[in-house]
Each structure stands twice: as C-alpha cells, then as structure tokens.
C-alpha positions as CSV (number, residue, x, y, z in Angstrom):
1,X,13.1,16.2,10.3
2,X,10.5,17.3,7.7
3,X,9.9,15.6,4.8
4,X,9.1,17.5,1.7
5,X,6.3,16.2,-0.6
6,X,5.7,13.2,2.0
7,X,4.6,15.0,5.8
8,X,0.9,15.6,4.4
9,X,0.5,12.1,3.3
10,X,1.3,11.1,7.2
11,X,-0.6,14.0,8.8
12,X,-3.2,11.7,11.2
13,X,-6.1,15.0,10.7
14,X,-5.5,14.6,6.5
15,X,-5.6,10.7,7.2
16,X,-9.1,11.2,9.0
17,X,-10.3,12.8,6.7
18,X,-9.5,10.2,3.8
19,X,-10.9,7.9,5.6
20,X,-13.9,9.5,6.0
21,X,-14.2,10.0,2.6
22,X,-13.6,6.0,1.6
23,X,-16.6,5.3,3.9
24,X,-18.7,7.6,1.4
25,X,-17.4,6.3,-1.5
26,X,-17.9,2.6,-0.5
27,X,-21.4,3.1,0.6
28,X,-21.9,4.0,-3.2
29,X,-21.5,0.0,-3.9
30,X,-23.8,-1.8,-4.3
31,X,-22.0,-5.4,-3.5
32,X,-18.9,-6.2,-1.3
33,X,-16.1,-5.6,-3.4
34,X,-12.6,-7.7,-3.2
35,X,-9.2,-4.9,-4.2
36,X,-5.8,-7.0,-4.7
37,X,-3.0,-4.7,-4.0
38,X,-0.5,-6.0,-6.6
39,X,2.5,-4.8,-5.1
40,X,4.4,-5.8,-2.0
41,X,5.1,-2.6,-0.5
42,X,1.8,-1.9,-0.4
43,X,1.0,-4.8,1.4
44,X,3.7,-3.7,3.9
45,X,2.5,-0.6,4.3
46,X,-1.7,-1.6,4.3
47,X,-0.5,-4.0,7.6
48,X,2.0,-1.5,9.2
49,X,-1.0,1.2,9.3
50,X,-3.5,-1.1,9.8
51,X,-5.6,-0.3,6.7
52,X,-7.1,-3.2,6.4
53,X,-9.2,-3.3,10.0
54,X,-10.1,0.2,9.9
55,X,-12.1,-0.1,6.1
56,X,-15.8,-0.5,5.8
57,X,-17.7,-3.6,5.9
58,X,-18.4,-4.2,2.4
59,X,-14.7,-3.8,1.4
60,X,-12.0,-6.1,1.4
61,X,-8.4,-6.1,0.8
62,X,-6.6,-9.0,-0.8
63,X,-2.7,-9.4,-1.3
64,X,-1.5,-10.6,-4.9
65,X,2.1,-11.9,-6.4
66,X,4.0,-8.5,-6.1
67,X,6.9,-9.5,-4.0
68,X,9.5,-10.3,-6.6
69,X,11.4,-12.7,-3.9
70,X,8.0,-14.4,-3.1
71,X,6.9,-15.6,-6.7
72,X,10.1,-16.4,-8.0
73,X,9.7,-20.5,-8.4
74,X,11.5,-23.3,-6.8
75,X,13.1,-24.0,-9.4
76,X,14.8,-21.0,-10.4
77,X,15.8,-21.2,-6.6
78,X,17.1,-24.4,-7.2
79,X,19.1,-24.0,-10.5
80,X,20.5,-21.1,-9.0
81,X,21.7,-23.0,-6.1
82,X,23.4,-25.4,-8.4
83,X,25.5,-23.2,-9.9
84,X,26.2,-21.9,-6.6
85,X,27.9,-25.0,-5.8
86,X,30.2,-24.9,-8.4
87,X,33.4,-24.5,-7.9
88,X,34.6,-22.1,-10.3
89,X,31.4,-20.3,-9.5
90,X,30.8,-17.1,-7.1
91,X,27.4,-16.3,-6.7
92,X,26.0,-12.2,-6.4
93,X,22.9,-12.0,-4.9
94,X,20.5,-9.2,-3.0
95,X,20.1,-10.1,0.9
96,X,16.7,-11.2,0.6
97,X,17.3,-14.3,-1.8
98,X,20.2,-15.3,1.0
99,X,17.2,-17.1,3.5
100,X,14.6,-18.5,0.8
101,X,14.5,-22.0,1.2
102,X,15.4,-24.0,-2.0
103,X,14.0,-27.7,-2.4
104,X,17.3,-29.2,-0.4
105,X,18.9,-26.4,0.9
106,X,19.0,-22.4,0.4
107,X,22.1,-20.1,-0.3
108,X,22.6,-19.5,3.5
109,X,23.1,-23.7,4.1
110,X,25.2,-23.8,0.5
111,X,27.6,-21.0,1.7
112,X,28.1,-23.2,4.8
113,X,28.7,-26.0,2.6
114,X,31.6,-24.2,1.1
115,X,29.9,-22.6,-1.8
116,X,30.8,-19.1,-2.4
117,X,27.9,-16.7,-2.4
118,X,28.0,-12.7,-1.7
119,X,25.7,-10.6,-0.7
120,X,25.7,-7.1,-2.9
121,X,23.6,-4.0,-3.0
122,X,23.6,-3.5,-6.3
123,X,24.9,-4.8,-9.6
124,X,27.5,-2.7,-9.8
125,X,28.9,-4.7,-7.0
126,X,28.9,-7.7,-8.2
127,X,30.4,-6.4,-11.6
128,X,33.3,-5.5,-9.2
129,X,33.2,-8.8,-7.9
130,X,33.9,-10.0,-11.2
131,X,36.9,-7.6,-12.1
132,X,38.3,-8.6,-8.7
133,X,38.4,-12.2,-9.2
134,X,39.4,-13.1,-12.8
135,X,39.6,-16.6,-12.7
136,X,35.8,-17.4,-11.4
137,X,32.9,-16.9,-13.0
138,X,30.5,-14.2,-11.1
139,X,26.6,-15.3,-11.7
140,X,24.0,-12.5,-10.4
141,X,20.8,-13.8,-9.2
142,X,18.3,-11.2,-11.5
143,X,15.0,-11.2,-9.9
144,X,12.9,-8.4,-9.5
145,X,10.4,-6.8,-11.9
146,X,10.4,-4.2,-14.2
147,X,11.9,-1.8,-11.7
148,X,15.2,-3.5,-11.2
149,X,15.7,-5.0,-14.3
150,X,17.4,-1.8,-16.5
151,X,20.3,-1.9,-13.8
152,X,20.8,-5.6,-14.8
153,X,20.4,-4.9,-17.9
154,X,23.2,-1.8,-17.5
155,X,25.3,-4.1,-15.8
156,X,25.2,-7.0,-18.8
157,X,26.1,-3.9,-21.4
158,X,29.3,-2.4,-19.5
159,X,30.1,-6.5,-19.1
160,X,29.8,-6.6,-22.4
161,X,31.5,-3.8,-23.9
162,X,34.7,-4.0,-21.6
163,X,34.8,-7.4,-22.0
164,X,34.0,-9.0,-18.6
165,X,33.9,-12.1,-20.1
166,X,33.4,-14.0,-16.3
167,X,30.5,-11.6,-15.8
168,X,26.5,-13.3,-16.0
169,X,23.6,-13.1,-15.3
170,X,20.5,-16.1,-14.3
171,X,17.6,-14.0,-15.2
172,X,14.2,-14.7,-13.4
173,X,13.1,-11.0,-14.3
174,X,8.9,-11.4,-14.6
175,X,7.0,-8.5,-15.8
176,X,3.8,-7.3,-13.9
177,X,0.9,-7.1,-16.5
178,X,0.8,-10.5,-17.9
179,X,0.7,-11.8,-14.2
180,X,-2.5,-9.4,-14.3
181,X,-4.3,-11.1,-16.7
182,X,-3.4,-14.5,-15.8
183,X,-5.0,-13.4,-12.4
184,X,-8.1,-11.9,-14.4
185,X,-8.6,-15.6,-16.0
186,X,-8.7,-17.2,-12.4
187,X,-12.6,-17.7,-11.7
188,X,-12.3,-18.6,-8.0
189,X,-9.8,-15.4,-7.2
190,X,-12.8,-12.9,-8.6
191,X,-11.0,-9.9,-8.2
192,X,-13.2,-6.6,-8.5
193,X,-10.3,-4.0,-8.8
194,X,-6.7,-3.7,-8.7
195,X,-5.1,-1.4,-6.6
196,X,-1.3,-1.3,-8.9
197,X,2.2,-0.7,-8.1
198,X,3.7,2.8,-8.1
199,X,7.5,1.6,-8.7
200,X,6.6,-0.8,-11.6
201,X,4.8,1.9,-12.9
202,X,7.2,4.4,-13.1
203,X,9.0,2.5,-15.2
204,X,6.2,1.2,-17.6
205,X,3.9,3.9,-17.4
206,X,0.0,3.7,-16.9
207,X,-0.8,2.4,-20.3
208,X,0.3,-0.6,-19.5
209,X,-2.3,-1.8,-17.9
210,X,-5.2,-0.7,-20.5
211,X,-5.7,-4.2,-21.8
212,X,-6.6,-5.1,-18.3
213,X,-9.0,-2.6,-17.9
214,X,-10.4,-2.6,-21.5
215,X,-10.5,-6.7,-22.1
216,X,-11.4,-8.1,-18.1
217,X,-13.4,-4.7,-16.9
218,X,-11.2,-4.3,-14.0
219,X,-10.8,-1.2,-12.9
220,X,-7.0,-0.2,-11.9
221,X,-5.7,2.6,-9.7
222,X,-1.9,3.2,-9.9
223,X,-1.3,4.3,-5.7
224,X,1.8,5.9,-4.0
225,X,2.7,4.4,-0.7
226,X,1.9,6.7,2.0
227,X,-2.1,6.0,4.2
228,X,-3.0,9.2,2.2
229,X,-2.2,7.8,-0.9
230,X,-4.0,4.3,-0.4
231,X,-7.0,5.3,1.1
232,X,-7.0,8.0,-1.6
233,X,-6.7,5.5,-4.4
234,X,-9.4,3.2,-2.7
235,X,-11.6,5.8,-2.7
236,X,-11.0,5.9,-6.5
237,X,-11.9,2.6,-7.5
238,X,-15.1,3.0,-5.3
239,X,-16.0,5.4,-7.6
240,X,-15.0,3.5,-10.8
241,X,-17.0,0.2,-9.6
242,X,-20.2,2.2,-8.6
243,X,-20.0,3.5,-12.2
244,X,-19.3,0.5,-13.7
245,X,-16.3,2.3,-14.9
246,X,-13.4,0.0,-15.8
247,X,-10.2,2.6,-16.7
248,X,-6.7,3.0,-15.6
249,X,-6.4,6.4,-13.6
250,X,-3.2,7.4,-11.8
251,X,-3.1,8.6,-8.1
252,X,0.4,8.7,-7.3
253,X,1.2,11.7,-10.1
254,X,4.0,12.8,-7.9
255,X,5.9,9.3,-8.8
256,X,4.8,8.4,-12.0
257,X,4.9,9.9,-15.3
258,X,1.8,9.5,-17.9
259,X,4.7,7.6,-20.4
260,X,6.9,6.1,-17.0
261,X,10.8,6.2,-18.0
262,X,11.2,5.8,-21.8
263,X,14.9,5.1,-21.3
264,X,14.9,2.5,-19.1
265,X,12.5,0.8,-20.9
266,X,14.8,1.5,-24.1
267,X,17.9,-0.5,-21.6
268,X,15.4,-3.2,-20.7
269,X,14.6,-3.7,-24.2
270,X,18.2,-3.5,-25.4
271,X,18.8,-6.3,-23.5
272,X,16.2,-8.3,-22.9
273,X,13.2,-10.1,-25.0
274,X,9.9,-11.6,-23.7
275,X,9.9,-14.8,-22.9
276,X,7.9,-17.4,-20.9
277,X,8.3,-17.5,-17.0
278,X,7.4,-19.6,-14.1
279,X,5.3,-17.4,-10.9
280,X,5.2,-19.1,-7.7
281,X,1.5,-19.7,-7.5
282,X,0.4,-19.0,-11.2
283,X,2.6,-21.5,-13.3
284,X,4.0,-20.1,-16.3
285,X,2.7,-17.5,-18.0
286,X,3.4,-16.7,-21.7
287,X,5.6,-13.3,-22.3
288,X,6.0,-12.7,-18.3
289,X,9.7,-12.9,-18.6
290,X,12.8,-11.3,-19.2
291,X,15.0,-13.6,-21.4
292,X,18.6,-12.1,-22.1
293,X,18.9,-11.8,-25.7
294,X,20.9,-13.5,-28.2
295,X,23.4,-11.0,-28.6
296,X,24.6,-10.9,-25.3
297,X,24.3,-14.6,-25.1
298,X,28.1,-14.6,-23.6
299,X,26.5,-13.2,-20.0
300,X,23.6,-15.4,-19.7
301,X,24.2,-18.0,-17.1
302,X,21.5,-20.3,-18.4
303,X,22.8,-20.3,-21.8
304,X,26.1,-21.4,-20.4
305,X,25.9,-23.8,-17.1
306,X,23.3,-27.3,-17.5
307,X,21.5,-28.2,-14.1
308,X,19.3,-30.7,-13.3
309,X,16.5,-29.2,-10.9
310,X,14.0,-32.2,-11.6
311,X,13.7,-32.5,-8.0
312,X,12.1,-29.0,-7.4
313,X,9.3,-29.2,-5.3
314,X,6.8,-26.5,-3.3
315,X,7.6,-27.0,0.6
316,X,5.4,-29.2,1.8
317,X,2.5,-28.0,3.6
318,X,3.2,-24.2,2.7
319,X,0.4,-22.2,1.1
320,X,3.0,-19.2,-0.1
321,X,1.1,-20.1,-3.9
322,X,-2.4,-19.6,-2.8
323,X,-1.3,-16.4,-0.5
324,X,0.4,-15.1,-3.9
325,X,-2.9,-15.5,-6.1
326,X,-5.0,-14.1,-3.2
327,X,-7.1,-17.3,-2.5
328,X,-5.8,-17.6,1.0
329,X,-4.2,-15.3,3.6
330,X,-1.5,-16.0,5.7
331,X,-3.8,-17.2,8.8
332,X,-5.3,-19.9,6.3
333,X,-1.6,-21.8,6.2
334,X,-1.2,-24.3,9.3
335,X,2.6,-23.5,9.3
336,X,2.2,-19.7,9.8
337,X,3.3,-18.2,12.6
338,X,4.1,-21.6,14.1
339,X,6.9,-23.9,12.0
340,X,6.7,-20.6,9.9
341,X,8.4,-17.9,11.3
342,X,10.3,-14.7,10.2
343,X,13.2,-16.9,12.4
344,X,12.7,-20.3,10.6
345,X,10.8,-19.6,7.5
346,X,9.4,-22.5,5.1
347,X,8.1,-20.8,2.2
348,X,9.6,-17.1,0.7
349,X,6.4,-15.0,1.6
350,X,7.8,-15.1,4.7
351,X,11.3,-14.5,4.2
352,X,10.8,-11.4,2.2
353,X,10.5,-7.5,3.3
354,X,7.5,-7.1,0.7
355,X,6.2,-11.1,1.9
356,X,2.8,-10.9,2.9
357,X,2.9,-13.8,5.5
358,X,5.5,-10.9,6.9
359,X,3.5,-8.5,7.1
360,X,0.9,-10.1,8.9
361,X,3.5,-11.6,11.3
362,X,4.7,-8.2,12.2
363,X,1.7,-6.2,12.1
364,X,-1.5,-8.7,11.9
365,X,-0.7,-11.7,13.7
C-alpha cells in the first residue's frame, strides 16, 4: 500500500543516490568526525538499515541518551516500585517500563508479588482507571521527554478540574537540550555534531537548540526518520563541519515547524516548571526536568507518598551509563548479548524499543 509523503524516502535508487552524495560531502573533512544521534528512533532506524556499516571511513556514528525508558535513573525506578507496593496503590504505566529491572525487583516481579500494576496506552487510560476504582489511588509513571509530556500534563488538568482527587502523577519527565549541553561539557565524549530528534522537535521547535550551537560550536541537524532523511541530514553536517559552520538547520521540514507546537508547549508549561533531574549516565543536570507545579500539588505523587530508595544502585557490571553518553557501545559491555538479552535483560538499554543495546542485538550483533 503506498505511502504518501514517506515511499521516496524508502526508494533504494533515491537511497543510492544519498549515499553517494554523503561520500562527497565527507571527503570535504578534513578529520574523522564523531555524530551522536540524540534520539532513540534514530538509533533504531541507523541499525535496522544498516547505516552505520555502509558510511565512509572517516565518519562515525555514536548513540546518545535519547531513549526516554533508558535514561530514566534507578532511582526513579525504584521509588516508583515502592509505591507500587502499596496497597491502596494501582500503578499506570506504558509497556516498556513493565521489564526494566529496578535495584530489587522490576514492575513485572512486583505484580507477581501482588502489587497492582496496569499496562495503559495512554493517559487517558489510566485517568479511566482512576474513575473506575474510587477507593485506590491511581499513580502514572510519567517518563518521556518533551513529546509525551503535554498529554500528562492534559491528563493532571481534567484530574484536576473534575476533581479526580485519586488521580497522580510521579514525574520523571527530562527535557532534551540541557542533556545537550551537559554532553557538550564531557571532554572524553568529544562529540563533533549532533544529529537531533525530529519528535522532540516538533514540540520545541529548532530554536531550541541555538545555545548549543552558538556557546559549544556544535553543529546540529534536526533529521526525519526515514534512510533518505538521515543520510540526507549527515550530508548536512558534513557541510557545516568542513565550513567550520556551527548552526541549527532543519531537515525534516515535513515534521517540524520553525516555532514546533506553541500549544503544547503552553500545556507543558501550564503544568509543569523546570526543575533538576537525575539521567542514567549523566547524573543530574540542573533545569532537565519536569516538576509538577505547585498548584496542582494534589496530583503529584511525590508530593504525597515518602519512600526510601537509599538502596538504589546501577546493575552491577552493566555499562547502559556509558552506552547512554556515547563512550561505549553495546559490544564494549561483557553482559551484552550474553547475561544480557532482549529475553533476560539487566540494564534498560536493552529492555527498550528505542534501547541501543537493542538495536544492535537485533540488527548488529
């Protein structure tokens, strides 16, 4: 069945010819030159394609902290998992979250134990979880960047002006650009480029990643998904590098507006303040998070349940912090592929759809 606006980006002769065109525009280089895609879908589809073998010598493709499952901590895991095992407590969560292994258990071992955790596909199910059962107090798991925080942030208003009292939300809602220039401070990552999210984007727009280009000379590329579009887009910040060019130009124009989505912004902000946030692999970066705001204190589950998760802790052994910050890949990690599997997974990289120790299991290994 044809697909409109999306069949010429798959077209194997158009692909051919991109990548024809990348080999030109890297031989314009006049040093190897490292490109973190940020986002995790990219790094799904760079492996499923096989991007990655097929570019030229003297470029190289590194994966950063852009699966939302992947760099949310331990210990968000773990407090989370707490409340979980609560009694008057019924967990919402997105499938995903259901197999990443906590410090003592995950949500899938806790459900066994009794606890009662459902899988939704959106908040608006787990707003109807809430309506349905009265006398328990519904907690959704909000994780995700800026694309899927305005429908948590919808969901906490209609809570809030229809009076769902039992209705909250634990939000470990992270923001992409500060992550950005935490990664620009790293010496040892030396990234040369970024190749950034189209989702995130549409939602924030392109501006938001100026201070990155403007204060760390990093040249950034906003890409669309399809080959066409990421060997398109790497062909881009060939150019930009040979130039000595640092600016944020915009490849996937059929996705993303030049000002993103003013009103979701408007919901996120309605809802939510900046606040500090802990990133598997990065620590916690100032202003990276989503922190539900005063007013609607009432739906904010860390405002109203106290756990102890002093016993978080990284799984031992698993590298998912150094994969996330690009200073390993997945083959580095002695677990992968062996007491690391998409079957038994240790750390969330590969748990998740968007994990990059996924991808390479799948398509790499």
């Amino acid at each position: 069945m044809p697909l409109p606006y999306l069949d010429e980006f798959r077209q194997e002769a158009h692909v051919r010819v991109l990548m024809e065109q990348l080999d030109e525009h890297a031989a314009r280089l006049s040093k190897p030159v490292r490109i973190m895609e940020v986002c995790g879908t990219h790094t799904m589809a760079i492996s499923r394609h096989g991007i990655r073998q097929a570019l030229p010598k003297n470029l190289r493709l590194i994966s950063g902290p852009g699966c939302p499952v992947c760099v949310t901590a331990n210990t968000d895991i773990d407090a989370f998992i707490e409340m979980a095992l609560m009694p008057e407590v019924i967990v919402a969560t997105f499938g995903d979250m259901l197999r990443v292994p906590g410090t003592r258990m995950g949500l899938a071992e806790a459900r066994s134990q009794g606890a009662r955790v459902q899988v939704v596909y959106s908040t608006l199910d787990a707003l109807r979880i809430a309506r349905d059962n009265p006398d328990s107090t519904v907690v959704f798991f909000g994780i995700g960047f800026e694309t899927t925080a305005p429908t948590v942030a919808a969901a906490i208003l209609e809570a809030s002006e229809t009076g769902l009292d039992n209705f909250m939300v634990m939000s470990a809602h992270k923001v992409v650009p500060p992550a950005l220039a935490a990664l620009c401070g790293t010496p040892e990552l030396a990234v040369d480029a970024f190749l950034c999210p189209g989702h995130v984007t549409a939602i924030i727009g392109p501006g938001a990643y100026e201070p990155v280009a403007r204060d760390f000379g990093i040249p950034c590329v906003i890409a669309g998904f399809e080959p066409a579009d990421i060997l398109q887009s790497l062909s881009m910040l060939c150019d930009q590098v040979a130039e000595g060019r640092a600016e944020v130009e915009l490849q996937y124009t059929r996705g993303v507006r030049p000002d993103g989505n003013p009103a979701a912004r408007s919901m996120i902000e309605k809802i939510f303040e900046p606040g500090d946030a802990e990133w598997r692999g990065l620590g916690i970066i100032p202003g990276s998070g989503l922190a539900i705001r005063e007013e609607f204190a009432a739906h904010d589950a860390a405002r109203h349940f106290e756990v102890d998760v002093s016993y978080s802790r990284e799984p031992k052994g698993c590298l998912c912090g150094a994969i996330l910050t690009g200073q390993k890949i997945p083959r580095d990690c002695p677990l992968f592929g062996k007491s690391c599997s998409p079957d038994h997974p240790v750390g969330p990289c590969m748990v998740s759809s968007e994990g990059t120790c996924a991808a390479y299991y799948q398509y790499e290994i």
